[in-house]
Backbone as JSON, one array per atom type, in Angstrom:
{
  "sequence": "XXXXXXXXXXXXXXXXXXXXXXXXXXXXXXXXXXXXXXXXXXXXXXXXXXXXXXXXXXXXXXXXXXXXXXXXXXXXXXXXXXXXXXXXXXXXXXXXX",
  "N": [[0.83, -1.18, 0.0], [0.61, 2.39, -1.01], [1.59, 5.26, 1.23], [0.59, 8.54, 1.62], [0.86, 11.98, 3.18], [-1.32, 14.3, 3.58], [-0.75, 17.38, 3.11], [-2.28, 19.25, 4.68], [-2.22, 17.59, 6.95], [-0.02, 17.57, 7.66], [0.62, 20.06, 8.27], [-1.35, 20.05, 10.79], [0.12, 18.31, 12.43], [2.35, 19.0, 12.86], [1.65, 21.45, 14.6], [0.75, 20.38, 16.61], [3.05, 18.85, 17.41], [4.73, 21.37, 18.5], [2.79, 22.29, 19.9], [2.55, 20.73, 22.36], [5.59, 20.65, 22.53], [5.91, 22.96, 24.24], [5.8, 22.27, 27.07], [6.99, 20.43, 27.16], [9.65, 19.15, 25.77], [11.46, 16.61, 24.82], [8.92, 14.85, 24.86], [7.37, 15.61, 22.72], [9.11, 15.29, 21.03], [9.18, 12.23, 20.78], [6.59, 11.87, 20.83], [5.73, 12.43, 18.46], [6.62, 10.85, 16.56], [5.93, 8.18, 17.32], [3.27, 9.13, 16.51], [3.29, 9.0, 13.69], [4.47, 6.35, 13.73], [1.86, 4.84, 14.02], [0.62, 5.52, 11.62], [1.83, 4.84, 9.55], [0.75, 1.72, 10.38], [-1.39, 2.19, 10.27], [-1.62, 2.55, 7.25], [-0.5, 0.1, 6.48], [-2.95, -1.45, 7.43], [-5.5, -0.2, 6.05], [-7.91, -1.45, 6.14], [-9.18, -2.06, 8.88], [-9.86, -0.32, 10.23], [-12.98, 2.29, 11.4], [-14.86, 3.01, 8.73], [-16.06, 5.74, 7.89], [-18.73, 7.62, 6.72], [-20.38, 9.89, 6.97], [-18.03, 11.78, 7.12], [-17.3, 11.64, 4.61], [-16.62, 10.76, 1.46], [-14.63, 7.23, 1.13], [-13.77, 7.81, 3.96], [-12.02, 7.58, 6.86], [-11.2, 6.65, 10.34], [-8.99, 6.6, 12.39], [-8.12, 6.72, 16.23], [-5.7, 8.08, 18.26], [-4.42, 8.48, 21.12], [-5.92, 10.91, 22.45], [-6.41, 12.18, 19.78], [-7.48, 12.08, 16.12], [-6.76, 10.29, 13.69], [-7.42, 11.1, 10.51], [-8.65, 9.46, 7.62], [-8.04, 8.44, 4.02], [-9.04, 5.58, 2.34], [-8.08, 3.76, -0.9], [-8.15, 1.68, -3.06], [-5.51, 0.52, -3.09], [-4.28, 2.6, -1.88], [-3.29, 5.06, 0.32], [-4.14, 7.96, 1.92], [-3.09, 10.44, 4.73], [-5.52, 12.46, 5.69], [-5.8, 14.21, 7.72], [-5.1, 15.26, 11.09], [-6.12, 15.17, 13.94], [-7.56, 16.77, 17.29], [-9.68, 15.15, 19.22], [-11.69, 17.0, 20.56], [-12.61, 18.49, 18.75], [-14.62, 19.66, 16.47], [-15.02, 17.79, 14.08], [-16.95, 17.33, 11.85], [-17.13, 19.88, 10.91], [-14.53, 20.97, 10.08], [-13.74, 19.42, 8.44], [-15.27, 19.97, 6.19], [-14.49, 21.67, 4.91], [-12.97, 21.01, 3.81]],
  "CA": [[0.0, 0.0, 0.0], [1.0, 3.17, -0.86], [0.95, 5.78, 2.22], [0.95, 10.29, 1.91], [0.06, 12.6, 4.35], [-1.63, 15.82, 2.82], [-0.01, 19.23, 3.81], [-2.95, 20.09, 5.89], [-2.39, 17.13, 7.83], [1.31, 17.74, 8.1], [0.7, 21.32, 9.56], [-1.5, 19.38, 12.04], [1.16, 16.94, 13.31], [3.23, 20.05, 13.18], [0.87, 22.07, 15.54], [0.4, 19.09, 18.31], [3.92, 18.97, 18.22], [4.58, 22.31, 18.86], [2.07, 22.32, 21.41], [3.66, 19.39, 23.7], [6.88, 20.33, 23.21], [5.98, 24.16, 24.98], [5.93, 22.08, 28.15], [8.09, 18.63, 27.09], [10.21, 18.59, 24.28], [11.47, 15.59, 24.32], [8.12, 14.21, 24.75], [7.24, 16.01, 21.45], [9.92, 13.88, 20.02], [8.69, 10.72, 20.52], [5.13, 11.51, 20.6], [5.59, 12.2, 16.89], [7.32, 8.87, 16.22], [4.5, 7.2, 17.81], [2.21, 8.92, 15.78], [3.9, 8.51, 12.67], [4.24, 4.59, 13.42], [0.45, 4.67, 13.78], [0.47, 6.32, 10.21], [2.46, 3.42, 8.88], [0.36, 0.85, 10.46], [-2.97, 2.47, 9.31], [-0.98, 2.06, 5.52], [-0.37, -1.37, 6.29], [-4.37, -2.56, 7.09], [-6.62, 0.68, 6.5], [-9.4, -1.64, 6.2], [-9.02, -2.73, 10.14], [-10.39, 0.89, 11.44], [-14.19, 2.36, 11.29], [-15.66, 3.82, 7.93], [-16.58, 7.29, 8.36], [-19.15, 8.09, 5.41], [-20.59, 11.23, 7.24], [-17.4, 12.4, 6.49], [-16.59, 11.81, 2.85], [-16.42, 9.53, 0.69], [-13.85, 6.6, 1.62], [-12.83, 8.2, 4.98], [-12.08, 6.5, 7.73], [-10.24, 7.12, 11.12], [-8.03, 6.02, 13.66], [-7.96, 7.27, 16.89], [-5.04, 7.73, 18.76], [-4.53, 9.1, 22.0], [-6.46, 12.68, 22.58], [-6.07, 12.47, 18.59], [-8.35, 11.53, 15.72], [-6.12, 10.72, 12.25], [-8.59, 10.86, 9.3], [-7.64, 9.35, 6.83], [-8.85, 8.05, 2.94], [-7.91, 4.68, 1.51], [-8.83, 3.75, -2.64], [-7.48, 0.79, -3.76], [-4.05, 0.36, -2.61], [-3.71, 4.12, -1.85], [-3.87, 5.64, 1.95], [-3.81, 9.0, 2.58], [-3.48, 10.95, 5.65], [-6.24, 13.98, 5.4], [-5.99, 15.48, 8.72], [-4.67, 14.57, 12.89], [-6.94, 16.34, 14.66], [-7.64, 16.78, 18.77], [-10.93, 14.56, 19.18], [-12.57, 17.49, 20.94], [-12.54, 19.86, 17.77], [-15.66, 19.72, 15.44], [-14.6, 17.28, 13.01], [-17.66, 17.58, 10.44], [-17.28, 21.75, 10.14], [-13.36, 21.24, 9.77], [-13.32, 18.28, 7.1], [-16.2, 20.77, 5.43], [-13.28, 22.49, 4.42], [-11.4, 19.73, 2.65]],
  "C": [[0.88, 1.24, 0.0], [0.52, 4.73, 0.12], [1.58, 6.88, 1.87], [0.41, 10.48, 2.63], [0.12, 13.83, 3.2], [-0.9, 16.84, 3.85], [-0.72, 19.31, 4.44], [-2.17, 18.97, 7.19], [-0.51, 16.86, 8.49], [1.47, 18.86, 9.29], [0.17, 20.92, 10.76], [-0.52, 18.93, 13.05], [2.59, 18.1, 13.51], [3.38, 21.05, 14.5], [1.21, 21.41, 17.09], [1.98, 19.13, 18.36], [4.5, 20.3, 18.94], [3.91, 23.04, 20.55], [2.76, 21.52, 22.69], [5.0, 20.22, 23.74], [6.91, 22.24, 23.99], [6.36, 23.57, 26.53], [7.31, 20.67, 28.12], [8.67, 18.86, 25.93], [10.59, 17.39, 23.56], [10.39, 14.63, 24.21], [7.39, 14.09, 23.3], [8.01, 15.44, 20.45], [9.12, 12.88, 19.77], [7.09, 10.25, 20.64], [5.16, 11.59, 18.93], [6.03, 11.24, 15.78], [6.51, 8.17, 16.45], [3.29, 7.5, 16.97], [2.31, 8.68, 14.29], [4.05, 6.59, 12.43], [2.69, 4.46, 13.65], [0.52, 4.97, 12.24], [0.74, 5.29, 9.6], [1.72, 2.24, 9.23], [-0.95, 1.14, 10.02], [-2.74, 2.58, 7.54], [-0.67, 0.46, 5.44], [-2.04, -2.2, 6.12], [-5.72, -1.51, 7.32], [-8.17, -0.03, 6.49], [-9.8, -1.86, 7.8], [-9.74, -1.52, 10.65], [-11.59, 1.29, 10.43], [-14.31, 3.34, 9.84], [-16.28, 4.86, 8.2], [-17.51, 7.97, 7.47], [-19.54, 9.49, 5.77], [-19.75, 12.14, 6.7], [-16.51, 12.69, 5.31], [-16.58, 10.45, 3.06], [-14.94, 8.91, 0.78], [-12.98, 7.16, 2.69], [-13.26, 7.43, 6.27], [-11.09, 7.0, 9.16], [-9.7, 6.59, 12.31], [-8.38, 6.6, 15.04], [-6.65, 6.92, 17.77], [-4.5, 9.01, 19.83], [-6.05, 9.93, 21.98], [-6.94, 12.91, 20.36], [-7.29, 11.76, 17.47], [-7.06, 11.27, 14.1], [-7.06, 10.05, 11.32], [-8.12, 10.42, 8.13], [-8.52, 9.14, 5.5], [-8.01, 6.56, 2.68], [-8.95, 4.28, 0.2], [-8.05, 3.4, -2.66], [-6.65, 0.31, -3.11], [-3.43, 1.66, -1.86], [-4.29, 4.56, -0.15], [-2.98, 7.39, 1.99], [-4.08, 9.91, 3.74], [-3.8, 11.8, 5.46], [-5.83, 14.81, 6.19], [-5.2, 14.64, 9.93], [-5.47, 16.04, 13.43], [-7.72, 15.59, 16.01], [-9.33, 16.13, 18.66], [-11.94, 15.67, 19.67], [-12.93, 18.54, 20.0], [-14.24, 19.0, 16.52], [-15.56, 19.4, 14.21], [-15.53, 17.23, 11.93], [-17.57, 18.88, 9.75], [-15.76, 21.68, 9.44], [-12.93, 20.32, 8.84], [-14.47, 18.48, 6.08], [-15.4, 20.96, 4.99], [-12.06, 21.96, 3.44], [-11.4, 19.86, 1.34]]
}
């Protein structure tokens, strides 16, 4: 399977780290390794996590930690849309996609 992450969902994973590492840095390290090997294992078996049709067509999402990563998969193809904080208003902000 082939696995991208879209730019938005880069600035995301950019953000959260950012955020953590104001208080932890090195935690901000290796929380983004952790979520990155999630990334890679949701490219290995995106069929394994819940169908999301509410929010588009072939999306689907993980959750991990505090975190939601949205993702698409078609065919062979997985891409990461978004990483976004579970408490944020994920139908107004994947309006926007």
């Amino acid at each position: 399977m082939g696995l991208t992450i879209s730019p938005a969902a880069i600035y995301d994973i950019e953000s959260i780290s950012d955020h953590i590492a104001q208080d932890n840095p090195a935690r901000a390290l290796s929380f983004i390794s952790e979520l990155y090997n999630q990334c890679q294992r949701i490219g290995e078996s995106p069929e394994a996590y819940q169908k999301r049709p509410e929010l588009g067509r072939d999306v689907r999402i993980s959750a991990y930690g505090k975190y939601l990563i949205v993702f698409t998969a078609i065919q062979r193809n997985v891409r990461i849309e978004r990483v976004l904080h579970g408490a944020r208003n994920i139908l107004r902000l994947l309006a926007h996609r």
